[in-house]
DRENLUM-314896 format. One line per field, with one value per residue (C-alpha): x, y, z; residue number from 0. Coordinates in steps of 0.05 Angstrom, whole numbers, plus 5000, padded with zeros to 4 digits. Layout:
px c(X	...)
py c(Y	...)
pz c(Z	...)
nr c(NUM	...)
% end
This chain:
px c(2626	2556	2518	2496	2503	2456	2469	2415	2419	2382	2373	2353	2334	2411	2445	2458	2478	2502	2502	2534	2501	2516	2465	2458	2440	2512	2525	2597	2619	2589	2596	2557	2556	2516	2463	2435	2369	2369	2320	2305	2251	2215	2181	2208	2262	2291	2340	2381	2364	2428	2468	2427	2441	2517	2519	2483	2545	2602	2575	2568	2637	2657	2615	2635	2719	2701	2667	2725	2669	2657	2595	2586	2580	2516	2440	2405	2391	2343	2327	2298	2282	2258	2184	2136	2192	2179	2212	2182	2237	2248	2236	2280	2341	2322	2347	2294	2264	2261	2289	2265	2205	2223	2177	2188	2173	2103	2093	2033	1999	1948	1925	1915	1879	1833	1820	1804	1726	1744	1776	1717	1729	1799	1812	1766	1807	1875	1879	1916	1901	1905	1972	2032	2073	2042	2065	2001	2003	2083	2067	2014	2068	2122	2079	2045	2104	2154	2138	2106	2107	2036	2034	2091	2059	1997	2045	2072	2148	2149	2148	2142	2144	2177	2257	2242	2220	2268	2328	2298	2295	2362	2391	2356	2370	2302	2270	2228	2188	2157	2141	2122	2063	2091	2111	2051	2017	2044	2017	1950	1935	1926	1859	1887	1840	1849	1923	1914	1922	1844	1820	1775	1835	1888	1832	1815	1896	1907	1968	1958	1951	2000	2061	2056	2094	2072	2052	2083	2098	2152	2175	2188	2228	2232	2273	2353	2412	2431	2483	2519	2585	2595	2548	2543	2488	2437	2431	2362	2327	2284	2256	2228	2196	2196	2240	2194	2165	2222	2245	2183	2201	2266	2256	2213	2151	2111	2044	1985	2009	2077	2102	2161	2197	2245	2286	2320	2313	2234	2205	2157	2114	2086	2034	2028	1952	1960	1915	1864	1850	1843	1812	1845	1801	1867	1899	1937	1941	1933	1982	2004	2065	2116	2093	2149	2108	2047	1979	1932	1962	1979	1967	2000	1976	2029	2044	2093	2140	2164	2227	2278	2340	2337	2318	2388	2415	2392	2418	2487	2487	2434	2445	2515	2501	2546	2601	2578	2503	2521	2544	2470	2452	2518	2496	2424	2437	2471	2406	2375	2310	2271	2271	2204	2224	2190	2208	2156	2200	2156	2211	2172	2106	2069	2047	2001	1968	1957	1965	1983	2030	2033	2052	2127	2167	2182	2216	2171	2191	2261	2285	2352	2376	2352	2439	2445	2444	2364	2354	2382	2342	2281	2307	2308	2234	2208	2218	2195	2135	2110	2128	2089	2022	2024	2030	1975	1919	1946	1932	1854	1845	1866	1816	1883	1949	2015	2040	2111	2149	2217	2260	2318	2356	2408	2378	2368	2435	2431	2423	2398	2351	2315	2316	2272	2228	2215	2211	2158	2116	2110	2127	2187	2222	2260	2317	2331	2403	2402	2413	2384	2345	2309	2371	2354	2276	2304	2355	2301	2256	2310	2334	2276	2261	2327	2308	2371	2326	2277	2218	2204	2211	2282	2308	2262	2302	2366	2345	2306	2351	2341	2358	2371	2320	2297	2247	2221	2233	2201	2129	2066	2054	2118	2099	2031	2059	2110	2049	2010	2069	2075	2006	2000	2062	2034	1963	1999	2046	1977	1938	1997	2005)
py c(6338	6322	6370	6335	6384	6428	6498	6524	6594	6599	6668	6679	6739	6725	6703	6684	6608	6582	6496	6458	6382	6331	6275	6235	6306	6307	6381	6379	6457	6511	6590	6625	6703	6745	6795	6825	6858	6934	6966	7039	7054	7007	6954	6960	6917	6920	6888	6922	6885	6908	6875	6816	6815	6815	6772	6717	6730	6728	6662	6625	6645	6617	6557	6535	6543	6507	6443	6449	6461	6496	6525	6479	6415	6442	6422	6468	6517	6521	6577	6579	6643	6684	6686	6752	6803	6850	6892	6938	6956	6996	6945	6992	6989	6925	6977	6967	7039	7027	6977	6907	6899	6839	6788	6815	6880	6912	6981	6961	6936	6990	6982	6908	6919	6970	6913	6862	6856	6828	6781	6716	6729	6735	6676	6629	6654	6654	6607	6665	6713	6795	6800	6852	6779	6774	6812	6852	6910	6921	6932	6986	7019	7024	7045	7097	7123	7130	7195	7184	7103	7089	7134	7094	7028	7057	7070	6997	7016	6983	6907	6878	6808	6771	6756	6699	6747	6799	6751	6720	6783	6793	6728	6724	6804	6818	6774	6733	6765	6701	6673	6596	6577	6570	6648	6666	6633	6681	6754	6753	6766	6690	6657	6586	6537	6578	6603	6657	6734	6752	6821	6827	6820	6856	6915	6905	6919	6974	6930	6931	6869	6890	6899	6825	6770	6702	6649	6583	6510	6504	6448	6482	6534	6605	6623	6625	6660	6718	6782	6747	6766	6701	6658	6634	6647	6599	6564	6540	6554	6492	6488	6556	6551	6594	6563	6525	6492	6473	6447	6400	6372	6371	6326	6280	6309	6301	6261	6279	6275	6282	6349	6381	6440	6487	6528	6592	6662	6638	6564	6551	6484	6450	6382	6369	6354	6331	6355	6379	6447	6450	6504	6530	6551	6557	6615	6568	6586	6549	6548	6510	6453	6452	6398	6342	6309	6325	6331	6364	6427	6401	6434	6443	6474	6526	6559	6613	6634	6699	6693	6624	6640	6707	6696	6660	6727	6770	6730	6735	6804	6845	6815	6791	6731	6685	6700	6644	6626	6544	6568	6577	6494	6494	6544	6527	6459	6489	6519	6509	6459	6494	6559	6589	6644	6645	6685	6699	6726	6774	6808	6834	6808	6736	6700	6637	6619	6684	6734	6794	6842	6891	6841	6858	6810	6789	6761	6735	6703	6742	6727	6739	6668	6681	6666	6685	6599	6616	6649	6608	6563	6600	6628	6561	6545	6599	6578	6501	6528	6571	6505	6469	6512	6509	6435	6438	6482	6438	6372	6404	6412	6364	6323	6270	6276	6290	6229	6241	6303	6315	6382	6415	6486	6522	6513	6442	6423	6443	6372	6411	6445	6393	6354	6409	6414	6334	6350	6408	6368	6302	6264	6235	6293	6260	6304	6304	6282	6344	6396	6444	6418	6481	6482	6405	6412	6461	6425	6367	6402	6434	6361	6340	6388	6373	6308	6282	6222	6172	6195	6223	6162	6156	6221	6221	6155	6197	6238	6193	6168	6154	6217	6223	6216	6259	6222	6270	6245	6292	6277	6291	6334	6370	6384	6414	6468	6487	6494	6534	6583	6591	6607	6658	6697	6698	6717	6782	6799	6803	6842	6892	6891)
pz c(1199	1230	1271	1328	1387	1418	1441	1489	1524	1590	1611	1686	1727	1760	1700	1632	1614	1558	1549	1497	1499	1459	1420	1484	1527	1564	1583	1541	1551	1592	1614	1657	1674	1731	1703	1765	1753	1784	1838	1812	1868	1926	1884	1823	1783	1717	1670	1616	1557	1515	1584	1569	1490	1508	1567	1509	1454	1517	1537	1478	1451	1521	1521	1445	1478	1536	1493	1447	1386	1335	1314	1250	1303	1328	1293	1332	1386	1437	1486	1556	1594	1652	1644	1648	1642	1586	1536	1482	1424	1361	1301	1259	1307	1357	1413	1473	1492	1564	1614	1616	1673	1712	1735	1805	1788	1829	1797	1761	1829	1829	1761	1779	1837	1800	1743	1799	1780	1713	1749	1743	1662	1658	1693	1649	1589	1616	1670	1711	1767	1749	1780	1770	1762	1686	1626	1605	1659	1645	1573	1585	1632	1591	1528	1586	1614	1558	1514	1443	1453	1443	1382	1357	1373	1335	1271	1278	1286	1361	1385	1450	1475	1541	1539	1488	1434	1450	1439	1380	1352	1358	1348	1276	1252	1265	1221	1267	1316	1352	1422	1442	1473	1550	1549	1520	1565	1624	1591	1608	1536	1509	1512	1537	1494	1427	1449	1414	1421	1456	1428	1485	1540	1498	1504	1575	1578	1535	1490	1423	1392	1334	1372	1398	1370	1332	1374	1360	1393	1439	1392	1319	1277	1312	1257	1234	1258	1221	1232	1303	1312	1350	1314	1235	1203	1192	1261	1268	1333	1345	1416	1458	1526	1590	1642	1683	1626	1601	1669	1672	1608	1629	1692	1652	1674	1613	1632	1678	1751	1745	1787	1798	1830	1819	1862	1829	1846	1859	1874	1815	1817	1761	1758	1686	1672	1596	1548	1609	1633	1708	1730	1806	1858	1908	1880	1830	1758	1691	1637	1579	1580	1537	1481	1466	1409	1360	1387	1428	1477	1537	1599	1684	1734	1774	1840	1846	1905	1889	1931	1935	1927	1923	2006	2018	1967	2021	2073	2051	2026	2065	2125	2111	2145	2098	2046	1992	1990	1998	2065	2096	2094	2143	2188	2196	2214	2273	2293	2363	2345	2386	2362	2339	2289	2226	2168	2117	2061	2022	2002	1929	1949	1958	1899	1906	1935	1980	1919	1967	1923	1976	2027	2053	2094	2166	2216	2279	2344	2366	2436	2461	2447	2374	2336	2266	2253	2284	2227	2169	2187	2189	2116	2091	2125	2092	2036	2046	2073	2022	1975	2028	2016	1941	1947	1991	1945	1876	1913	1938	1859	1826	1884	1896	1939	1889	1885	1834	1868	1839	1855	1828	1814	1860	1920	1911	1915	1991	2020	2088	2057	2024	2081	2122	2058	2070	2140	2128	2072	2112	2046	2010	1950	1905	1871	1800	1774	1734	1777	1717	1681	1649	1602	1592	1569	1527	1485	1493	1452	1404	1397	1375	1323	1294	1301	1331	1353	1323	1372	1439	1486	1467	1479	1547	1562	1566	1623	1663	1721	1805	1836	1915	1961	2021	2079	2138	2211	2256	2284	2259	2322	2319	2232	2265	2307	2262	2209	2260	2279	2194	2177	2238	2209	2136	2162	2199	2137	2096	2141	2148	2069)
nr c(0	1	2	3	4	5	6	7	8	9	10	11	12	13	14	15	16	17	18	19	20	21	22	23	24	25	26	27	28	29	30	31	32	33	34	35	36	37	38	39	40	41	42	43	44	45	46	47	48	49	50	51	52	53	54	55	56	57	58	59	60	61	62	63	64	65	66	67	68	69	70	71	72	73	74	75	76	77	78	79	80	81	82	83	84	85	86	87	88	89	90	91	92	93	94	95	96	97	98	99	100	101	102	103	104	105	106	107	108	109	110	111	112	113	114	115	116	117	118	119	120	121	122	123	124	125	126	127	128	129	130	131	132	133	134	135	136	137	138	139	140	141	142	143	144	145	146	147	148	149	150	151	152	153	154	155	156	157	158	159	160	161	162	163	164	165	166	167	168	169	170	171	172	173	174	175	176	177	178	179	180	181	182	183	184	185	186	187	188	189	190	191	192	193	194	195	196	197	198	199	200	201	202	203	204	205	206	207	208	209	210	211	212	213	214	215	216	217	218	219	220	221	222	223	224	225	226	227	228	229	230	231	232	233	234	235	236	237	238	239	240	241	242	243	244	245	246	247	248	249	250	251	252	253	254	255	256	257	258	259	260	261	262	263	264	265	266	267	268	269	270	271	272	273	274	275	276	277	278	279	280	281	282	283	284	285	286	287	288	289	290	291	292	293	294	295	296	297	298	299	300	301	302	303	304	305	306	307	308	309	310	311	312	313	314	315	316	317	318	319	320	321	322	323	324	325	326	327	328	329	330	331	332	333	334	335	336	337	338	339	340	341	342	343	344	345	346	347	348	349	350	351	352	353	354	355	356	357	358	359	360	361	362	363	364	365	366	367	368	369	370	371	372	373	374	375	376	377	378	379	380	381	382	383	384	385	386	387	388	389	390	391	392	393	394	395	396	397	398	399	400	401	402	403	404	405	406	407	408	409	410	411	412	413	414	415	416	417	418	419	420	421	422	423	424	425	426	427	428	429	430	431	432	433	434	435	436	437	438	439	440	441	442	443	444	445	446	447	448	449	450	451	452	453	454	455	456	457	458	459	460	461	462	463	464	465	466	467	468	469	470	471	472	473	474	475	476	477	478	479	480	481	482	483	484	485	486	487	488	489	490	491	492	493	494	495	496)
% end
């Protein structure tokens, strides 16, 4: 029987996905489960990486029943994962010997703040800003702040890499300890034209350079099932990149100008630049793009808001403003259009371009007519604004407007909210037909390692379709204001940081 499916797990700060496409990249099966990340003190958030290792087995058993497969249809896998969250584990045992340290987590923001002179350096070799965001710092901590780690790290019996590694690791028996070039790309550890480990940054950081996995292309062998209770062995895994990587890939962003956004737990936009390192003097950062064919590295440029979805999250549950999180588009359309609350939601921080980790959140304008549909809306705006700066700061460095915007992820299926994203932008958004297409990139690239296709440009001609398009209608003057009352907010949420 021929192997021509793709499995592909995506594993998200919220959840875990499993995707069964076939050769023509049609999502045939699917199961997805919750894996809520915990909040041990103010500022801090973890993941249980054993709850992660299950939630992966659960899924793909349910996955291959809902396809109606069986594991000897599929050629390959690919994984796609939450970026900068970091594990260190055993090598003897694979257990992890503390929690997972989330992308969102700020405990290392005084050791960043205390390595902010380096920060001229770092940035030429790195492309990214000394941030708690990146994977360096939460190394150090957990080799700091778990007893005997960094003696064990010193006798070689620990590893540590970002959810990639980890589940390689497991998904292989421990034979492969590897990483692609994306989530490397996001520890502050990889020097961005050699993308390799840097001895002079893994010092500056205090990780060990032994402990750190292989660097590889996102399009290649990672290594081969082995021990799975819900897998055969022998499985290749063929295509690795961190989730907004492979998102890019998977809209079809794959030459210099194309951009696109994605909006999960965070908002994360991507221009790819090709084989060019840009350089941001906006508070961007530089990384690497997930390669779809040989060559030269090839490069984006990225902005980062820290909070998307997880703003509409805590809406419904904090506030308890909604039962279901599709409910908010409803209720903020209901909104008076008039209303002047703003809500800057620096609910773990502000990433770029204002790189405030201390910053904490706010709502600004309350009057007694402010309704609960006042502030859905301003959720929402939140949101499109902080999307609206980054676009801003990656258009001043690149020297040219963005001219190819495409959008996707949960909250993009919220036609209200993409229309006030239009609105806020003053441009046209276009949103992609795949409503996730990080699992897409992903079995894109594991596709074409398998080489379920003759080249690139075919499988790319599988995903590339129209997707629905959002036009702004309010006036230039009216977009002013609104831009005004936003950047007054922001500018008091970072003061008070």
């Amino acid at each position: 029987m021929a192997r021509d499916h793709l499995l592909v797990i995506d594993q998200g700060t919220t959840s875990t996905r499993v995707i069964l496409h076939d050769n023509r990249l049609r999502t045939v099966g699917q199961s997805q489960l919750e894996v809520l990340p915990r909040y041990p003190r103010s500022g801090w958030v973890e993941h249980d990486p054993e709850e992660i290792m299950r939630s992966v087995g659960s899924q793909t058993t349910a996955a291959l029943m809902d396809a109606g497969l069986r594991a000897d249809r599929i050629a390959a896998l690919g994984l796609t994962n939450q970026r900068e969250t970091t594990i260190v584990w055993d090598r003897a045992t694979g257990q992890p010997i503390a929690g997972a340290l989330v992308w969102q987590d700020r405990r290392t923001a005084e050791t960043c703040e205390r390595l902010k002179p380096e920060q001229p350096w770092v940035a030429r070799r790195t492309g990214l800003v000394i941030d708690p965001y990146f994977s360096a710092t939460k190394i150090a901590w957990i080799l700091d702040h778990v007893a005997g780690a960094r003696k064990r790290a010193a006798a070689g019996s620990l590893a540590a890499g970002t959810v990639d590694s980890y589940l390689i690791w497991r998904l292989t028996g421990g034979r492969s300890h590897v990483t692609d070039q994306t989530n490397a790309s996001r520890t502050l550890l990889m020097d961005l034209e050699t993308l390799a480990w840097d001895a002079d940054l893994c010092d500056l950081f205090g990780v060990p350079r032994e402990i750190l996995p292989t660097i590889l292309p996102s399009r290649g062998e990672f290594g081969r099932t082995m021990g799975l209770d819900f897998l055969p062995d022998g499985l290749p895994i063929l295509g690795v990149a961190g989730d907004q990587h492979a998102s890019l890939a998977g809209q079809g962003c794959v030459r210099a100008g194309q951009a696109k956004c994605t909006y999960g737990t965070g908002a994360f936009l991507l221009v790819h630049t090709g084989d060019r390192i840009v350089p941001s003097n906006r508070g961007l950062i530089t990384t690497l793009a997930a390669s779809i064919e040989d060559g030269p590295p090839q490069y984006a440029l990225e902005g980062s808001v820290f909070v998307a979805g997880a703003a509409v999250q805590w809406f419904r549950d904090g506030l308890e403003g909604i039962k279901s999180s599709p409910e908010i588009g409803d209720l903020a359309e209901r909104a008076d259009q008039d209303s002047e609350v703003v809500f800057v939601p620096a609910l773990t921080g502000l990433g770029a371009p204002y790189w405030a980790p201390t910053a904490r959140g706010a709502i600004i304008g309350l009057t007694r007519a402010t309704t609960l549909a006042d502030l859905a809306r301003a959720t929402l705006e939140g949101v499109a604004f902080q999307v609206g700066d980054l676009i801003e700061a990656m258009s001043a460095d690149l020297g040219h407007p963005l001219a190819d915007f495409r959008v996707d992820g949960g909250m993009a299926r919220s036609e209200p909210f993409l229309q006030l994203q239009s609105e806020i932008l003053g441009f046209p958004i276009t949103r992609s037909p795949q409503s996730e297409s990080t699992a897409l990139g992903a079995a894109l690239l594991a596709g074409l390692g398998a080489n379920l296709w003759s080249d690139a440009a075919t499988a790319l001609a599988l995903i590339e379709e129209n997707g629905l398009r959002f036009t702004p209608t309010v006036t230039d003057a009216a977009r002013s204001r609104a831009l005004a009352r936003w950047r007054k907010a922001v500018e008091l949420v970072v003061a008070l940081g």
